[in-house]
N, C-alpha and C positions, 0 to 999 in steps of 0.2 A: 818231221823236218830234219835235213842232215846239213852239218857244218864241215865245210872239206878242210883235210889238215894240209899246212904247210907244205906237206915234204911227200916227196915220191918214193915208195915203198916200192921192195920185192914181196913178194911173197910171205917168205919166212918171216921178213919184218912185220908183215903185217899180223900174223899169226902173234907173235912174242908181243906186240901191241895190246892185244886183245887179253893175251892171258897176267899180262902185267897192269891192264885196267878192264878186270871184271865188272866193273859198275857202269861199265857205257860200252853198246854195242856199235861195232864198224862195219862198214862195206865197204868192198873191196873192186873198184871198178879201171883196168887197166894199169896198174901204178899209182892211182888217186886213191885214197882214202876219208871217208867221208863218216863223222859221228852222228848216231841218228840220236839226238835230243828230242825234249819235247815230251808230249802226249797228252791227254786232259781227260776227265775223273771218267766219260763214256766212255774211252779206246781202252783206260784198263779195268773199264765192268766189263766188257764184250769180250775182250781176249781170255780170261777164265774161265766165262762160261760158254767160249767155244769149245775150250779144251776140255770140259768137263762134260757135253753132250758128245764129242768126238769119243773119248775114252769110254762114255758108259755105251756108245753104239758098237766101239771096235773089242769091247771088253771080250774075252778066250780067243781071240783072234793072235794071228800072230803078225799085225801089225799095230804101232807104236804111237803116241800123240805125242809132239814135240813143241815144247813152247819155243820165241825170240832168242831162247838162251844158245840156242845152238843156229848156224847157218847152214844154208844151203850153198850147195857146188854148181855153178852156172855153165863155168869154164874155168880152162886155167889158171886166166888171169882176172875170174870176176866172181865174186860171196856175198850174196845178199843176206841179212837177217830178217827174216820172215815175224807174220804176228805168231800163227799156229799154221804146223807144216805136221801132217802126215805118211809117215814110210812101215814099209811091210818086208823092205828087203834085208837080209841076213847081214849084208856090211853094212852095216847104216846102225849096229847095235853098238855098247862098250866103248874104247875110248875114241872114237871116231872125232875127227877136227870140224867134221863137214856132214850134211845130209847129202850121198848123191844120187840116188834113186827116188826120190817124190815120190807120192801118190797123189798130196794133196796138197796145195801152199794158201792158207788162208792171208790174206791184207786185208785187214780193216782200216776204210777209207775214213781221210779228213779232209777239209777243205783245201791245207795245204800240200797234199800229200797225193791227191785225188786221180788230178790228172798224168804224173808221173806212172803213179801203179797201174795206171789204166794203158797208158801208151808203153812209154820205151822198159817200164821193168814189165809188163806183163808181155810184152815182145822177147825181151832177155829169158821168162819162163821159157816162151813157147820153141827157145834153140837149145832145149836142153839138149844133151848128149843122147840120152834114150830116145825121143823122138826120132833126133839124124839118124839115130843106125838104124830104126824101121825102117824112115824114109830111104835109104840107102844101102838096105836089105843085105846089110849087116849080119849073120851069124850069132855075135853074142848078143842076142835079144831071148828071152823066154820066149818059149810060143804064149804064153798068157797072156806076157806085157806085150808082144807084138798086135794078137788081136785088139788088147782093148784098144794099142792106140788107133789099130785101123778104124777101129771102131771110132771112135771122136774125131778121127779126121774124114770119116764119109758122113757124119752127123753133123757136122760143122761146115761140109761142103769144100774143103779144102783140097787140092789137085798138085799134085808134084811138077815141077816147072823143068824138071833133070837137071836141076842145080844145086849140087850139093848145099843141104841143109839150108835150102829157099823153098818156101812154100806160101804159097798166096790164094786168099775166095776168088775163082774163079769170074763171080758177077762181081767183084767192088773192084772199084777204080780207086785209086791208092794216090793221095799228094805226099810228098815226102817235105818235112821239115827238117833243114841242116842248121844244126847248133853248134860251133867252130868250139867253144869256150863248157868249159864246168856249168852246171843248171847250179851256179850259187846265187841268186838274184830273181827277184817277185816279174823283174820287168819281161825276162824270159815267161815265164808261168802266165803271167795276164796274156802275152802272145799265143801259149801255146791251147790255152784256154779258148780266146778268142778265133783261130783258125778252127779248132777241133770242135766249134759250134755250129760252126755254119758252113763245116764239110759234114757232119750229121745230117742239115735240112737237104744237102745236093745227094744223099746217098754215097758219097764218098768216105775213106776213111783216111785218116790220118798214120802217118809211118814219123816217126820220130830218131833220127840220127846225131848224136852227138858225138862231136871228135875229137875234144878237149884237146883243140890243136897239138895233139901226138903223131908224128908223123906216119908210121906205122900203119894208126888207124885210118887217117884221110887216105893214104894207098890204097886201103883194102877198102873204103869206099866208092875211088874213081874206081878200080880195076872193076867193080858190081851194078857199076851205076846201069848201063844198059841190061845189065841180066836183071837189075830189078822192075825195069819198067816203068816208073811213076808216071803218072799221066800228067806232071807237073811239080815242080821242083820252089819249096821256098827259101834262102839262103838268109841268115843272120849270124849277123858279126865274123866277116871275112877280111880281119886281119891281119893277114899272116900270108907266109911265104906261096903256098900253095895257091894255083891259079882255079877256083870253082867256077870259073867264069865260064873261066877257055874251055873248060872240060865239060860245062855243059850244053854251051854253042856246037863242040863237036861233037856230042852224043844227040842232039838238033831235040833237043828235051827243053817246050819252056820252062821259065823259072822267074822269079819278084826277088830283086833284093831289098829285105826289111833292115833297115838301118839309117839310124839318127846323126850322124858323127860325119858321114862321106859324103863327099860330089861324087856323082859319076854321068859316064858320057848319055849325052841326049837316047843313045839307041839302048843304053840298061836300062832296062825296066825297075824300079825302086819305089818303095816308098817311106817314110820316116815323119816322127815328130820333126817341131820348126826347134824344140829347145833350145837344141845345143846349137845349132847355126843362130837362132836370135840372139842367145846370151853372147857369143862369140863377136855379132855385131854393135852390139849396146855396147861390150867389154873398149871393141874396139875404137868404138866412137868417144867412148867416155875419155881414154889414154890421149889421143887427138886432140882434144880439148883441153887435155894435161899439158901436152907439149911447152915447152917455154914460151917460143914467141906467141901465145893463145891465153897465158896465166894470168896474164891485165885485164881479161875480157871477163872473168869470174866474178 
């Protein structure tokens, strides 16, 4: 479970965060900072005795078993803390801030935690930096690590789109889900729960985008939205200044807006709880009633 902090961090802040509260690990997602709490009594039996079968398999090897206590390098602006993460590469020893070569990122799933590591952080894995520069036939790659990844990506089926550091299975047809706001809240999760079930039974797969209303990121969303292709578009909690509308009328991409809170016009497609419009009207009705010349009638 992670609890996002107040405050929008740089980098370096976020670094001096972590080494001034060694007792609680952080992640590091765009300027957002989020404390990952939690755990219960299976998630730290399982995490030891990964790292305890990892180490006796990797033992005279000259690669490493790393528990939580250190992170992984995503991107510039993104550090995830892993459960047990394996590297074999020579930076990645000594006082390193970051793992940035992978070999291996163990997450051990929870119910709440489940469907995140499944969708958008094992998505954030699969852009590491090593990958792009295969994909992208890159120079500083080992020929070793270049093989194996070609290797997992003809074993996985995976086919280069010639867009940098986009790659997608050729047979799955991809819905995209756009999350505007922080995944701080269950109501998001039951959503994203709920669609990623019953794109399983159609053979579809779910794509997960969040933008944590940063402008920045919704740019470099529209500008990809066509190179990514969805084969359909679902929008929650829109807002905010930027138009996902307009943008995806003119990429002629459909789309459902899921949201509780808005009217919108007869031709948007939506759907929503009655909650918040019934409470709104009960609210309303009650104050009516309140009014003065209506107070003798109580």
């Amino acid at each position: 479970m992670a609890i996002e902090h107040s405050q929008i961090m740089t980098v370096e802040e976020y670094f001096q965060l972590e080494e001034s509260d060694p007792g609680t690990h952080y992640e590091y997602v765009d300027g957002h900072v989020y404390a990952m709490v939690g755990g219960t009594a299976n998630h730290d039996t399982i995490k030891p005795n990964m790292q305890r079968i990892l180490w006796s398999l990797l033992r005279g090897s000259t690669c490493r078993v790393y528990s939580s206590d250190m992170k992984v390098f995503i991107s510039e602006t993104r550090y995830f803390h892993h459960d047990v993460i394996v590297t074999c590469g020579p930076r990645d020893r000594g006082t390193v801030q970051a793992i940035q070569s992978p070999r291996l990122v163990v997450e051990v799933l929870s119910p709440s935690t489940e469907l995140i590591d499944r969708t958008w952080k094992l998505q954030n894995y699969r852009t590491h930096p090593t990958v792009s520069r295969v994909l992208n036939q890159r120079p500083d790659v080992s020929a070793e690590t270049r093989e194996r990844v070609l290797r997992v990506i003809a074993e996985r089926g995976y086919v280069s789109n010639r867009v940098p550091q986009v790659t997608k299975r050729a047979e799955t047809k991809l819905i995209e889900l756009v999350i505007t706001t922080p995944l701080d809240s269950e109501y998001y999760l039951e959503i994203i729960r709920g669609v990623d079930e019953t794109l399983n039974q159609t053979g579809r797969r779910l794509v997960l985008s969040v933008t944590y209303n940063d402008t920045r990121l919704v740019q470099d969303w529209n500008e990809h939205l066509v190179e990514r292709s969805p084969e359909g578009v679902l929008l929650i909690a829109i807002r905010e200044q930027f138009d996902y509308i307009t943008a995806l009328q003119k990429a002629a991409l459909p789309f459902v807006v899921i949201d509780d809170s808005m009217t919108f016009q007869p031709d948007i497609p939506s759907v929503g709880a009655t909650n918040w419009g019934g409470g709104l009207s009960a609210t309303e009705y009650l104050l009516s009633w309140a009014s003065p010349h209506r107070r003798n009638q109580w």
